[in-house]
N, C-alpha and C positions, 0 to 999 in steps of 0.2 A: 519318253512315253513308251509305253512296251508295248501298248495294242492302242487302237482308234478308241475313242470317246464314243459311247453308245447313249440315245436316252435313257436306259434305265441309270446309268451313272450318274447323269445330271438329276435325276431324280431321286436318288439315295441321299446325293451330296446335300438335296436344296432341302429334303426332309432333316435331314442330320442339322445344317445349319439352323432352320426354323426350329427344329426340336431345342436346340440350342439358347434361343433367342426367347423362346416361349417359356424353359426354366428360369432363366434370367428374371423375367417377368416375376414370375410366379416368388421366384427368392427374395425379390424386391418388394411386394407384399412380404413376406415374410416376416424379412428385418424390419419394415417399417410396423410388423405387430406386437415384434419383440420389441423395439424401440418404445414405443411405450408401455409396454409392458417395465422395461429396464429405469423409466424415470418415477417411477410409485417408488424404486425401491432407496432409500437412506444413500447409499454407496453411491459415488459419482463414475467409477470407474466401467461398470458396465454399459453408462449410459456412452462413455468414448467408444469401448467396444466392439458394441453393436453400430454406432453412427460408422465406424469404419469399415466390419464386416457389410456394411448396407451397399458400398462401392465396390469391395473384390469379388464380392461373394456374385452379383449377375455379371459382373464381367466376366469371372472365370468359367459360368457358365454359358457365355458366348464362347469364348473362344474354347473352349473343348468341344461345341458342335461345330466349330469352326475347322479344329483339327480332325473331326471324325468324317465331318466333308471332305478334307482333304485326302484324306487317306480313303475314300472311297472314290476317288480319281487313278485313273492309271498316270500317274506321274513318273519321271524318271526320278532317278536317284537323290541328283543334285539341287533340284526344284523342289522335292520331296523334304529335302535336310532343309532349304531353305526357311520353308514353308513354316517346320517344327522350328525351328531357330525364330524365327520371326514372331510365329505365336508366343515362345517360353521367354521369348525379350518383352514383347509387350505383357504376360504376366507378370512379370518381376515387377516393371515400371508400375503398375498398378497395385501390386502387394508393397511395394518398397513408396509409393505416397499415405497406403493405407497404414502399415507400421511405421510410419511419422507419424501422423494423425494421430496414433494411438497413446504411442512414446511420450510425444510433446506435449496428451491432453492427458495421461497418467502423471507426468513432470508438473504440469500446473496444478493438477488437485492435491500432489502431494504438498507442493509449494502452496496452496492455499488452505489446506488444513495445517500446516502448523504456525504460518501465520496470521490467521482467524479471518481475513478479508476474504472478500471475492476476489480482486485485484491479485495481480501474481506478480512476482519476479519473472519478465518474459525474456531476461537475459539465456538463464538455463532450457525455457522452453526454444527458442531463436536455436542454438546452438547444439540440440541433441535434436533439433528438424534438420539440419542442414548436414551433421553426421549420418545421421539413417539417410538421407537422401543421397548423399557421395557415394556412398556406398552400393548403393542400389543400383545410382547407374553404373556404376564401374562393370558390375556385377553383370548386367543387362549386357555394356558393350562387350565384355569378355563371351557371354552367350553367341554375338551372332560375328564370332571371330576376329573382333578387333582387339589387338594386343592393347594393355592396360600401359604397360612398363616405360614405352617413349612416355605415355601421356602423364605417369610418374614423375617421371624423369624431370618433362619440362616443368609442372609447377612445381616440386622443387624447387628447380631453379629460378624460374620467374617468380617463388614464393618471395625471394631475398626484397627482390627489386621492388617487389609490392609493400613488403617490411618497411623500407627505407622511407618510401613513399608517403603510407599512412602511419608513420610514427604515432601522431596522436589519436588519431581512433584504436587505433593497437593500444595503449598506452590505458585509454577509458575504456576497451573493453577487458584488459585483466583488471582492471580498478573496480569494475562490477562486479567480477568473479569475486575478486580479493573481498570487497565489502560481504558477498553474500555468503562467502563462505564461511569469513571469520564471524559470522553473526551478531556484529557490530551494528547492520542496521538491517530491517526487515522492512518489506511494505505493511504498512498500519501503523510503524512507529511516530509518534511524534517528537523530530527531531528544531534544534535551533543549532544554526551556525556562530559563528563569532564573529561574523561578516552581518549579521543581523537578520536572512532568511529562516523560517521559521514553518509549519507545516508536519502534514502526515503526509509519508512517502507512500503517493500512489504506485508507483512502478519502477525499476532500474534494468533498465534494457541497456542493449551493447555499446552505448554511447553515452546514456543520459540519466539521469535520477531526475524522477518527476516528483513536484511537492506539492501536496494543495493546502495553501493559504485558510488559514478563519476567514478570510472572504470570498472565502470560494474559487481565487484565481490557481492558476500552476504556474509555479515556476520551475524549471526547468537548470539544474546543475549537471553540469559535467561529472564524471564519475571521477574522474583523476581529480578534481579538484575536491569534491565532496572524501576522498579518501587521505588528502594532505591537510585540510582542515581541521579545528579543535570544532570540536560538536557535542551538545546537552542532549543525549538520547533517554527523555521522558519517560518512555514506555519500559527500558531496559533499567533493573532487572526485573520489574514488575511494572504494569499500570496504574497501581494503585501509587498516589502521592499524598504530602503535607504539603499543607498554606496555610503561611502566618498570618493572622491580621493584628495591626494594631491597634491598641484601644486606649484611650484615658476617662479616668473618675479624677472628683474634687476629691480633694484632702479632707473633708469633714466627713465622704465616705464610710462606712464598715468596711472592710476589704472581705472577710470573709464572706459577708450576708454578699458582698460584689463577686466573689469567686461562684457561690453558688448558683447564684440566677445567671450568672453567665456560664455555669458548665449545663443548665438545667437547659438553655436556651440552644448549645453545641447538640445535645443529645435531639432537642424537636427536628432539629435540621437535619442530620445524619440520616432521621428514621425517616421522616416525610417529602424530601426536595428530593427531586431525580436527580443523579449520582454525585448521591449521598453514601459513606461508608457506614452502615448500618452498628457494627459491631467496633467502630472507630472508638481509643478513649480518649474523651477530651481534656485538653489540657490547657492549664491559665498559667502565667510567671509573669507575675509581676518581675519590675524590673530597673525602673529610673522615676526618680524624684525631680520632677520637669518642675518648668516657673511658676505652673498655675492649674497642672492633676499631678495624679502617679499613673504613669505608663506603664503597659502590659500588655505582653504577646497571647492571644489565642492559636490555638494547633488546631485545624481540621484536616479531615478527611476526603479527599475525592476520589473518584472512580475510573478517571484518564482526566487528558491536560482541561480539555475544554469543559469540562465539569466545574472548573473551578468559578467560571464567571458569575454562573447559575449559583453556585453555594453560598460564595459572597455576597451577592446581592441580597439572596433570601436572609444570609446571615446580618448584616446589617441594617435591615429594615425589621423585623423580630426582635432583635436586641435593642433597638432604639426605641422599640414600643413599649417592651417589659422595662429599660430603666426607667421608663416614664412612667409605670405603672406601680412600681418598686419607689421614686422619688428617687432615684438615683443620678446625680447630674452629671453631666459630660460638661465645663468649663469650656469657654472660649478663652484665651488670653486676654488679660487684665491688664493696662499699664494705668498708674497712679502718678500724677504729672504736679507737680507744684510749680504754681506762680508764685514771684516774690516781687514787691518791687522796690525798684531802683534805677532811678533817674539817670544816673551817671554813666550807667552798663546797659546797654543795648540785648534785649532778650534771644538770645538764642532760634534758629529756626528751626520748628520742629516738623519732622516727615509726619505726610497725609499718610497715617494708615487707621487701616478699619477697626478699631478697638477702642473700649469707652474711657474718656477721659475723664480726672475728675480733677477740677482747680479747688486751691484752698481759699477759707472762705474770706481771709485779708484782698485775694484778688478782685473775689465777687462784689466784696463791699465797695471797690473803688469804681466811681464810676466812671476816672478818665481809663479804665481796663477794660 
């Protein structure tokens, strides 16, 4: 201290710090006018921004009436440096949580606009917050003169020992990397394992791929294992799919008059059922000469996986009304059974199934049959 402490000292210091404390204030209105001002606009990116400038921005306007109190203190040298050092450490620590925040929430919007979900891959977000934040503090401890270089040194070394350790979370967090990067699987795809797990991938984070089920449950795959597996990625390289169904007519048929009402029946559906491929061409092929129609594959169009249940449904309720309306018959299997008899020879036993019999009329006539 170079001279005694006088009131008017204490009274510059305590104005300087309230002046301080009062822009704070005021900045904090501010960003919160910007703030919504920032969410009218399309772009997700200012809305991170600003949510972050909302936190440095009165901070730093404390502590710079903070250091202007200080420096209207007759302080000596050492407590002076301190002082600065101390304030420039807790700014870093507060700009270095603010550019995480920003990083991590530009990282998710980019990750959620190219994969069309809200849901993100929070792998890469997890991992470029905890890079800006090392950083930061290193950065901070280096300000109020703690050497960085032992602290180097040791995890380093203690890196190995933690290696050996979590093998397999190491293992499923480059398994996440590896998946997201080779573009193999995205969150919103709808993937099937060959294990029989099946689902749109909500999320893959540093450990886990999350799936949610047609019935709404998650299940929850390890990344190492979801990247050693064979896997049906629906979504890749487009959403749009085909689904077969198949169909039979009787043999007394027209086939063509049956080609048309059923491609005329493909088009109602395509254009009117939610997802439906509008612009979809439909297609018939016949195909197999069965015991009792001719068989034949229909081709439609859906819009992603779960579409299809909805398509089919509409599509075989519609085509079942129009052959009915057309007089076109869909045959059930027919078996034609002869009775003969004969005394000598014990008849045969024949399986209960549901299909119409018919005996000849030697049987009928006998009335020990």
């Amino acid at each position: 201290m170079t001279r005694d402490l006088v009131l008017h000292d204490w009274v510059v210091a305590g104005i300087a710090l309230a002046s301080g404390c009062a822009a704070g204030l005021v900045l904090r209105a501010l960003m919160k006018w910007l703030g919504k001002h920032a969410s009218r606009t399309k772009w997700g990116g200012d809305d991170i921004i600003v949510d972050a400038l909302r936190t440095i921005v009165p901070w730093a306007a404390v502590a710079a009436g903070a250091a202007v109190a200080a420096s209207a203190l007759p302080l000596i040298a050492r407590i002076r440096g301190l002082v600065d050092q101390s304030l420039t450490a807790v700014l870093i620590v507060i700009a270095t949580f603010s550019a995480a925040r920003v990083v991590a929430g530009l990282v998710q919007s980019v990750a959620a606009s190219r994969t069309g979900v809200a849901a993100s891959a929070t792998i890469f977000v997890n991992i470029t917050r905890i890079v800006v934040l090392s950083m930061g503090v290193l950065v901070a401890l280096e300000t109020v003169g703690v050497s960085i270089a032992p602290l180097v040194t040791a995890l380093g070394v203690g890196g190995l020992a933690v290696a050996l350790a979590l093998q397999d979370t190491l293992a499923n967090l480059f398994a996440g990397v590896h998946i997201l990067a080779s573009k193999t699987v995205q969150p919103g795809d709808y993937i099937r394992l060959t294990s029989g797990e099946e689902g749109y991938v909500v999320d893959i984070n540093w450990r886990n791929s999350v799936v949610r089920n047609l019935s709404n449950n998650l299940v929850i795959i390890p990344n190492g294992r979801l990247a050693r597996t064979n896997m049906t990625n629906f979504s890749r390289p487009e959403q749009k799919l085909s689904i077969l169904v198949q169909v039979g007519v009787g043999y007394d048929s027209d086939l063509d008059h049956v080609e048309r009402v059923t491609l005329d029946v493909v088009d109602s559906v395509m254009a009117d059922v939610s997802g439906g491929v509008p612009d979809h061409k439909a297609v018939v092929r016949f195909h197999t000469f069965a015991d009792s129609r001719i068989n034949f594959t229909v081709k439609l169009g859906v819009g992603e996986f779960s579409d299809q249940y909805r398509i089919k449904h509409e599509f075989i309720k519609r085509l079942h009304r129009r052959y009915r309306e057309e007089g076109i018959s869909i045959p059930a299997p027919t078996y034609t059974v002869s009775l003969q008899q004969d005394g000598a020879r014990a008849l045969p036993s024949l399986p209960q199934v549901p299909h119409q019999w018919v005996a000849s009329s030697e049987a009928l006539a006998d009335p020990r049959r």
